[in-house]
N, C-alpha and C positions, 0 to 999 in steps of 0.2 A: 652635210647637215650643219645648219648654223649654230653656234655655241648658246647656251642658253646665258640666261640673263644671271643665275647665280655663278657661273660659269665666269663671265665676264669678271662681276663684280670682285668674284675671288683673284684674277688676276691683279686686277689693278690693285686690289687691296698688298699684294705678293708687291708687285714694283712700289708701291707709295712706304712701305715697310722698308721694302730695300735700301730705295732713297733717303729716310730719317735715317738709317742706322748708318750712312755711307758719309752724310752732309750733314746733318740735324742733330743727330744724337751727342757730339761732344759739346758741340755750342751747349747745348742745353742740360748736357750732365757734369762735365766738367767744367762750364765759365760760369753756369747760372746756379749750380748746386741746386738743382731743383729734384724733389724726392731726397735728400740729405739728410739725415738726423745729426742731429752735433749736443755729444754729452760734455758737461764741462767737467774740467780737470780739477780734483780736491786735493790729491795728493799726488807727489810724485814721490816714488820710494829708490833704495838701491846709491842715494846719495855718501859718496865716500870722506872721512874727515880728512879737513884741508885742500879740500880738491877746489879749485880758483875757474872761474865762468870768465873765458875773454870774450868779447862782444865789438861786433864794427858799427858802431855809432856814428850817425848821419848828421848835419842838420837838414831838419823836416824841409823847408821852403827852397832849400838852395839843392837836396835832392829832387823834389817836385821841377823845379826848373833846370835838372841839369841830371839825366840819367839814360846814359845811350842805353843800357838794355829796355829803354820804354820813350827810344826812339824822343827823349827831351833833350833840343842840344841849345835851351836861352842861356849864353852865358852870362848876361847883362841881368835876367833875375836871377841867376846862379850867385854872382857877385850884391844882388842887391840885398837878396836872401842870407849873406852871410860868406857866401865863397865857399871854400874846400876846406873849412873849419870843422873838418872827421876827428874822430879821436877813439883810441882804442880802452874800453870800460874794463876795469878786471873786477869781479864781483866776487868776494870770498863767500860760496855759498853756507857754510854754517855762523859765518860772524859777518853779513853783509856791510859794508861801507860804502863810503864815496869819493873812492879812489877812481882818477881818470888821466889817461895819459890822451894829452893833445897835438894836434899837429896841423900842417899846412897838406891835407891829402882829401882824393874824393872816393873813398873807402867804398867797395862794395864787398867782396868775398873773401876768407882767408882761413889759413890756418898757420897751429904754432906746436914747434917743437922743444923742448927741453933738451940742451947739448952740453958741452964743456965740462964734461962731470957735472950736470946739475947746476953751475954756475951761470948760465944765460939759458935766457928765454928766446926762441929766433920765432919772430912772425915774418909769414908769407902774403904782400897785402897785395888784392888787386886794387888799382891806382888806375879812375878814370880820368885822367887829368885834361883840362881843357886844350885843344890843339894851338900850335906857336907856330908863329912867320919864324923861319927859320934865318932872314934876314936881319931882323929886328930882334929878336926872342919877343915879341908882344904879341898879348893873344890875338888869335882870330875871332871876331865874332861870329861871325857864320859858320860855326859846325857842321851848317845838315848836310854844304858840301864835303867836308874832310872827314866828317865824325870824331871821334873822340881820341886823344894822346893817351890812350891805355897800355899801361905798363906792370910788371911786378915788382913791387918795391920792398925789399928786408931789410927787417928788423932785430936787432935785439935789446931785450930788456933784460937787468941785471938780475940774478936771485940772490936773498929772498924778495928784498925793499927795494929795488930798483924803480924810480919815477919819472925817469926818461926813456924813451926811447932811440937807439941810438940806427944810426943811416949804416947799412952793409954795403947794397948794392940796389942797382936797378936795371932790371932785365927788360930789354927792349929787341921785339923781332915779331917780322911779319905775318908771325902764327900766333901771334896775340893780336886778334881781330878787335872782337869785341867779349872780352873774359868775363866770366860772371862768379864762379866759385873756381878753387882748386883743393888741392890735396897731397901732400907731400908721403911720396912712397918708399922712398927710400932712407934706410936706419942709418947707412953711413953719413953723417953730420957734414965730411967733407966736400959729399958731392950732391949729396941737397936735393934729388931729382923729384919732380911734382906734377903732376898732372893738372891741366888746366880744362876747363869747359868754355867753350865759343857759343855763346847762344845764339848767334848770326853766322853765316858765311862770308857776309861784306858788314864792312864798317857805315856804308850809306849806299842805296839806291833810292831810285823812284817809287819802287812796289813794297819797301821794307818791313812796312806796321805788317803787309800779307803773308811774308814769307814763314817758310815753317822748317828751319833747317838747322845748321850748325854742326859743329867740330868738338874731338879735342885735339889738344897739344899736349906734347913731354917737350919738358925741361929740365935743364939742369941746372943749378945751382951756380958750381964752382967754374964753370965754362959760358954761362949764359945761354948756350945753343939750345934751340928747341926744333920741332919739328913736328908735323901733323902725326897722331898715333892713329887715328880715324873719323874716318869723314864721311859714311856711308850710314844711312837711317837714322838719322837725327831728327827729334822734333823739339827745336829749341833747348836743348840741354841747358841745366839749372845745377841744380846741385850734385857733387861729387862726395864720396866717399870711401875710404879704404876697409875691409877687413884682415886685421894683422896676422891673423890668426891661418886664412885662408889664401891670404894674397888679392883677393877677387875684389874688381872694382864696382862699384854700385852710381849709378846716373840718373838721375831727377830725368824723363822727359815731358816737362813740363805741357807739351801742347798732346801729348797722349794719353798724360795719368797714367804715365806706367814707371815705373824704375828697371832701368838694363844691368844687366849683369855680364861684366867679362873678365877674361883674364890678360895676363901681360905675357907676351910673348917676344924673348932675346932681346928685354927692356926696350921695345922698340916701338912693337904695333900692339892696341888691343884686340881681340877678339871676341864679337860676345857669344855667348855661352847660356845664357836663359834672360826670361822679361818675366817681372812681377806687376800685374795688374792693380792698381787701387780703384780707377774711375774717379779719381780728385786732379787737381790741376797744384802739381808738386811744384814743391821751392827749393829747397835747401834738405839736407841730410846731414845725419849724423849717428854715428855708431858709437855704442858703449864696450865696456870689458867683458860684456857678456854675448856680445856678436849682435846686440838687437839694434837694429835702425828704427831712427826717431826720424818722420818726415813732416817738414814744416808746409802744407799748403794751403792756398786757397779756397775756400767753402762757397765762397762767390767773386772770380775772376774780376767782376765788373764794379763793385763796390769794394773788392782788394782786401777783404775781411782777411788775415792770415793767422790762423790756430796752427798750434802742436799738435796734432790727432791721430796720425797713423804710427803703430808699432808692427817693424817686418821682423820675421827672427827668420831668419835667413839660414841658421846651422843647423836649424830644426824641422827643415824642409827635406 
């Protein structure tokens, strides 16, 4: 017997469902935020006295032209726009100022820890730097073949008043592809060890702007050595974060709208352990002393709108 006509229809209706949800649906929930509501923010509570906001400060025109995680490698607007004139903000959030410490870097991701008995402040900065003729030391202009001299470059800053920032080291290795955030894991000051995100696999192909992949890397501090912790289901990894409390790692993957969850296993390899869903297209994370994550994403991918809006509480799950 021939299938009848609502028959049919109901099929096709079954595969064209399939299809959106398989191809269609993230473009369209996570790039376009389409069906989104977005409440703005009046208050933010829970603020501790004296607690200091460090911030990676860009210039706007010379990141526009110069930002391998969005596949921009002009270094000639890079340089016109201002060069690698990054600088790290520290904003006293009960008595705000404008304090800024400047430098010669093309800052994207970082974190900072309090060491020395309280006496320094050490940032952990990722450092897109433009690639060098190793003949020469003069830039290359052509990036899109080399892609970017990304490195991790520390710092510390003196406490209380320190207004320098002063040169540690800089960690360079071929598991720093292309870094976007990190996270420093480990309490012992001496050995520094950090977790990094690779929101790429390669530093430059043909098909890149397509690709939907990436890494991370552990490093260490006081040795330089790193090494891939993992490298399996990644959708462009973004932001990293730690909870101290748990040990458990937390991963922005930005091309799925979801945050992963693993743990560390004989400081070596992650493993992950659970996936939290938002259906937003995440950025950056950050965890407070009360185990809640703060996730910074995008409302619409394609106009780059980027709000504060999601809270995970993760110990209360």
């Amino acid at each position: 017997m021939a299938p009848s006509i609502n028959a049919v229809l109901i099929a096709l209706l079954a595969i064209a469902l399939g299809l959106y949800k398989v191809y269609i649906h993230d473009a369209v929930e996570l790039l376009q935020g389409v069906g989104r509501v977005i409440q703005p923010l009046e208050d933010f509570p829970e603020y501790q006295s004296g607690r200091k906001l460090n911030a990676a400060c860009a210039n706007l025109l010379a990141r526009l032209a110069w930002c391998p995680a969005a596949n921009s490698y002009d270094i000639q607007k890079r340089a016109a726009g201002g060069g690698g004139i990054n600088h790290i903000t520290v904003l006293d959030i009960d008595h705000p100022g404008a304090d800024g410490l400047y430098g010669e870097l093309d800052i994207h991701g970082f974190d900072a820890r309090v060491i020395d008995k309280d006496r320094r402040l050490r940032f952990w900065l990722v450092n897109h730097r433009p690639p060098l003729n190793t003949s020469t030391g003069e830039p290359l202009l052509d990036a899109t073949k080399v892609g970017a001299n990304s490195t991790v470059d520390i710092y510390d800053l003196k406490l209380p008043n320190g207004t320098q920032l002063a040169h540690v080291k800089t960690i360079v290795s071929p598991t720093i592809i292309s870094p976007n955030n990190l996270v420093v894991i480990d309490d012992d000051e001496d050995r520094g060890d950090f977790l990094l995100t690779n929101d790429y696999s390669t530093k430059v192909s043909p098909f890149r702007d397509s690709e939907i992949n990436g890494n991370i890397a552990y490093c260490r501090t006081d040795t330089g050595n790193c090494h891939f912790a993992a490298t399996e289901n990644f959708s462009s990894p973004n932001g990293i974060t730690r909870d101290p409390s748990s040990g458990l790692i937390y991963v922005a993957q930005s091309a799925r709208g979801v945050v992963t969850v693993y743990r560390l296993v004989d400081y070596t390899q992650l493993v992950q352990t659970n996936e939290i869903s938002l259906s937003m297209a995440i950025d950056n994370l950050s965890i407070d002393t009360d185990g809640n994550i703060f996730a910074a994403i995008f409302h619409n991918s394609f106009g780059r709108s980027m709000i504060l809006t999601a809270r995970i509480h993760p110990r209360r799950s």
